[in-house]
C-alpha positions as CSV (number, residue, x, y, z in Angstrom):
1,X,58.5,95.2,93.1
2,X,60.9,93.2,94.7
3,X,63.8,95.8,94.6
4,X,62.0,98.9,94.6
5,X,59.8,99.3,97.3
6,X,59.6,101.5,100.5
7,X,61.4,98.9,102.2
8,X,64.5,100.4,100.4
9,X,65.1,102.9,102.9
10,X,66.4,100.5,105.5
11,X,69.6,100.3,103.7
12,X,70.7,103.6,103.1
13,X,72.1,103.6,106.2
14,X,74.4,100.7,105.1
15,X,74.9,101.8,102.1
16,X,75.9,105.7,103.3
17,X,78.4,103.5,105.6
18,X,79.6,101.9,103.4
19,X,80.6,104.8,101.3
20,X,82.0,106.3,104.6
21,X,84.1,103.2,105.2
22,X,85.8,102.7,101.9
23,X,87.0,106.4,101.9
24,X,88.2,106.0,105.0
25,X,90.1,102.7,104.5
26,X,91.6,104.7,100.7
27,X,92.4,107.5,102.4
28,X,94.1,106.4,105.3
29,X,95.8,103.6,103.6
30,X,97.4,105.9,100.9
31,X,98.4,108.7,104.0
32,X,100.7,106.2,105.6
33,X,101.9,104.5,102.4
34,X,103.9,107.5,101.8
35,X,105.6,106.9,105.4
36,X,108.4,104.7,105.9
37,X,108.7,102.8,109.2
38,X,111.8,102.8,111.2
39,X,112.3,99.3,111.4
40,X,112.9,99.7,107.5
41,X,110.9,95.9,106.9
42,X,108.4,95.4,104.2
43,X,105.8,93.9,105.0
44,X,106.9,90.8,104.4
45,X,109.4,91.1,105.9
46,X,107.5,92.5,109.2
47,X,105.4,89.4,109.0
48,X,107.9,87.0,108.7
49,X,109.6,88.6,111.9
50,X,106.5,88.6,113.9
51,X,105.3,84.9,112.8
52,X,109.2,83.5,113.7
53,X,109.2,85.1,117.1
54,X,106.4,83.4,118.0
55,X,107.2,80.0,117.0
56,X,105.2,80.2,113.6
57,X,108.1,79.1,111.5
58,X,105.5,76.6,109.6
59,X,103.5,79.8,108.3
60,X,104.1,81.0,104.9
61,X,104.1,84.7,103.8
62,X,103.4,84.7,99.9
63,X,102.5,87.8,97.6
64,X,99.3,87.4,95.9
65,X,97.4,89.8,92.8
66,X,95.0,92.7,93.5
67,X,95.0,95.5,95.8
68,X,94.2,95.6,99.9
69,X,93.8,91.9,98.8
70,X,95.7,91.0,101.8
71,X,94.2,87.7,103.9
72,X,95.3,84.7,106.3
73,X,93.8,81.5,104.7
74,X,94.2,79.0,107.8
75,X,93.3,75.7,105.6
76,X,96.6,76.6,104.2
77,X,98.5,78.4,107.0
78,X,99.4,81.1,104.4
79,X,99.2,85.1,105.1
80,X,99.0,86.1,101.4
81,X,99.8,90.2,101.1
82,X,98.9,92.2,98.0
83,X,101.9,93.5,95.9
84,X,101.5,97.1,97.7
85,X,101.8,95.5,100.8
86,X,104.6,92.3,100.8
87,X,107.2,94.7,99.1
88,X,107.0,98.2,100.7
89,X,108.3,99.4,104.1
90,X,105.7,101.9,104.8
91,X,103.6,102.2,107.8
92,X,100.4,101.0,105.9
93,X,101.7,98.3,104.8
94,X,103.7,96.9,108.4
95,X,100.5,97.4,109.8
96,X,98.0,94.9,107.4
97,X,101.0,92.4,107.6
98,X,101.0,92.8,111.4
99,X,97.0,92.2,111.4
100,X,97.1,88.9,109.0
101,X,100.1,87.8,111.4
102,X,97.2,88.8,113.9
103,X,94.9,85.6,112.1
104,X,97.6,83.1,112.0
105,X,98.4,83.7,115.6
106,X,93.9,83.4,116.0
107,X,94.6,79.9,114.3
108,X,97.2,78.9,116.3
109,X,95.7,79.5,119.4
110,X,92.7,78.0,118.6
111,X,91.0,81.5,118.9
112,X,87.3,81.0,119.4
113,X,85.3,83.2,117.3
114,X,87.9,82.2,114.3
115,X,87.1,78.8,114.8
116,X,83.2,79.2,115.1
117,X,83.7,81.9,111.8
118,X,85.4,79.0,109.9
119,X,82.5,76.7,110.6
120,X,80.2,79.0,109.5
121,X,81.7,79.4,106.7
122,X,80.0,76.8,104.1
123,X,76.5,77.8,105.3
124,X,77.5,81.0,105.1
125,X,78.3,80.8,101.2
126,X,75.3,78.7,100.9
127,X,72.9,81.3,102.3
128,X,74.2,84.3,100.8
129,X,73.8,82.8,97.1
130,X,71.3,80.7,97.6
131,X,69.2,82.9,99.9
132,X,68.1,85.7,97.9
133,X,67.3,83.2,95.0
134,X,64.8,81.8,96.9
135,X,63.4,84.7,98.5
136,X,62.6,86.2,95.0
137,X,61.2,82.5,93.7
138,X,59.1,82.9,97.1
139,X,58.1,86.3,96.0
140,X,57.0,85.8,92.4
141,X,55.7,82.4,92.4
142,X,52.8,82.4,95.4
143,X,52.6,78.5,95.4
144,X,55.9,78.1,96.3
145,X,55.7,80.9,99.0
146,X,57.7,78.6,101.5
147,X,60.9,78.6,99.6
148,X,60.4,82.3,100.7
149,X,60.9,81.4,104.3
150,X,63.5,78.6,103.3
151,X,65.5,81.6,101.7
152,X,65.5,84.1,105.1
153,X,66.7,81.1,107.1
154,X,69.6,80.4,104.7
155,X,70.4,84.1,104.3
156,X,70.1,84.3,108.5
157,X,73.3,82.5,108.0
158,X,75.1,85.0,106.2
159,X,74.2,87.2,108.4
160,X,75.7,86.1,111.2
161,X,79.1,85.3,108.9
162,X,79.4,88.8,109.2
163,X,78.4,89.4,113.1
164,X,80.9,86.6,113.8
165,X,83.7,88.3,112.2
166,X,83.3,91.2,113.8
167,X,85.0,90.3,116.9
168,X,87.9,88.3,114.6
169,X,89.0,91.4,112.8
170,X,89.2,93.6,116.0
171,X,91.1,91.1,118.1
172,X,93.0,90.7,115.2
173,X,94.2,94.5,115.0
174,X,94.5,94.5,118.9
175,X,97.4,91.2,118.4
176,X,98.8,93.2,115.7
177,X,99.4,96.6,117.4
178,X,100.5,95.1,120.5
179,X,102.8,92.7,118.6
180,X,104.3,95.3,116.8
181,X,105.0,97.8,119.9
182,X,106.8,94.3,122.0
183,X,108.9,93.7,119.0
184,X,109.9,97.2,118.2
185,X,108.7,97.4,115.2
186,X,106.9,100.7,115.1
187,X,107.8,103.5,117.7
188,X,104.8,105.0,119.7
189,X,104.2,107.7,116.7
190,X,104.0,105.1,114.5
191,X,101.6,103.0,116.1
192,X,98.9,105.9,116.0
193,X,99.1,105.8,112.3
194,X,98.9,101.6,112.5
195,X,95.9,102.0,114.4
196,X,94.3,104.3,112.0
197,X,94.8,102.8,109.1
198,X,93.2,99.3,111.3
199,X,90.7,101.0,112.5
200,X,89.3,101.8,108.7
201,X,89.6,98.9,107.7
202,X,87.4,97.5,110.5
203,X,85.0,100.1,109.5
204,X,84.6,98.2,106.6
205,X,83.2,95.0,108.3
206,X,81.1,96.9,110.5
207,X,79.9,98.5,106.9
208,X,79.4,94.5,105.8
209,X,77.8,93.3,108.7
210,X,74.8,96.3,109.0
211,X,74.0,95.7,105.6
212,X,73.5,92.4,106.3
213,X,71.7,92.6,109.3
214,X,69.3,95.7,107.7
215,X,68.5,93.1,104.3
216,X,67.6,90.3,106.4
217,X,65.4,92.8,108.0
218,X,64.1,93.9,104.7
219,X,63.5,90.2,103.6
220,X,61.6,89.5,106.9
221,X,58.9,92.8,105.7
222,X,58.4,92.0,102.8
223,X,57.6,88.5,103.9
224,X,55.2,90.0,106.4
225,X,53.5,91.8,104.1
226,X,53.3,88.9,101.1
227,X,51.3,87.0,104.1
228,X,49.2,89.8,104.8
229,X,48.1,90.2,101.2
């Protein structure tokens, strides 16, 4: 069968990361919600300092539905923060405004990786919907085994989504802790926890991106092995 075969086992891995990485990203997130930062700003409010200091004043900072639902959407210039995060003071939440602020500052600067990410963006939708779809048409209907090959090369796309935004999400930490230790936001102390609660949620992409990279894998076997039958 398409799902269940032994090719399985090359996502456990992912999948045991993934598990790893949304504890991680919970726990640490709920630790330093229960800490207040000195500076006393919500995260809004953080954001809105850190955007106006460095000239962003066209950026908006708007509170949005959901939880850790917290992104920069640069076809609108917006850093929308989840409830948790634009109202409260704590740590946690200082330190996700400070990393969107990280994006919009990305944009601005005409950050590299963001701008290649954004590109990939449409073919990246594309090939993780369509992808799979024809990857499994490929599988179970032998005539049109080249929509099988079509599929991997639209899902390769995906795949590097993910890879790209590796290096997005880390810079964008890095421009977030060091923004917040210039303007005083967060003593020393305080950064430590910033970083952790960061550095979980980066676990999460890394999570995202081997899954992606061990199911393209998979979807390349059991291609192999269709043409070997």
């Amino acid at each position: 069968m398409f799902f269940w075969d032994p090719t399985m086992v090359l996502l456990i891995p992912a999948i045991l990361l993934s598990l790893y990485a949304q504890f991680k990203i919970s726990s640490a997130f709920k630790q330093y919600s229960k800490i207040r930062s000195h500076s006393g700003l919500t995260g809004a409010q953080a954001a809105r300092a850190l955007l106006n200091s460095n000239g962003l004043f066209d950026v908006r900072v708007e509170r949005i539905g959901g939880r850790l639902s917290d992104h920069y959407d640069p076809r609108t210039r917006v850093i929308n923060l989840s409830e948790d995060v634009y109202q409260s003071n704590s740590l946690a939440s200082v330190a996700v405004a400070a990393h969107e602020t990280g994006h919009a500052l990305q944009h601005a600067s005409g950050y590299f990786p963001m701008r290649l990410r954004s590109a990939f963006v449409p073919a990246a939708n594309l090939g993780s919907g369509a992808g799979p779809i024809l990857i499994m048409v490929g599988l179970f209907m032998p005539s049109l085994g080249w929509l099988l090959q079509l599929g991997i090369w639209a899902f390769t796309f995906a795949v590097l989504f993910q890879i790209i935004t590796l290096p997005v999400e880390y810079n964008a930490s890095h421009r977030a802790l060091s923004l917040l230790q210039k303007r005083n936001l967060l003593g020393m102390e305080e950064v430590r926890g910033a970083r952790s609660v960061l550095n979980a949620a980066a676990l999460t992409y890394v999570a995202a991106a081997l899954a992606a990279v061990l199911t393209l894998a998979r979807f390349i076997l059991i291609a192999r092995g269709r043409n070997d039958d």
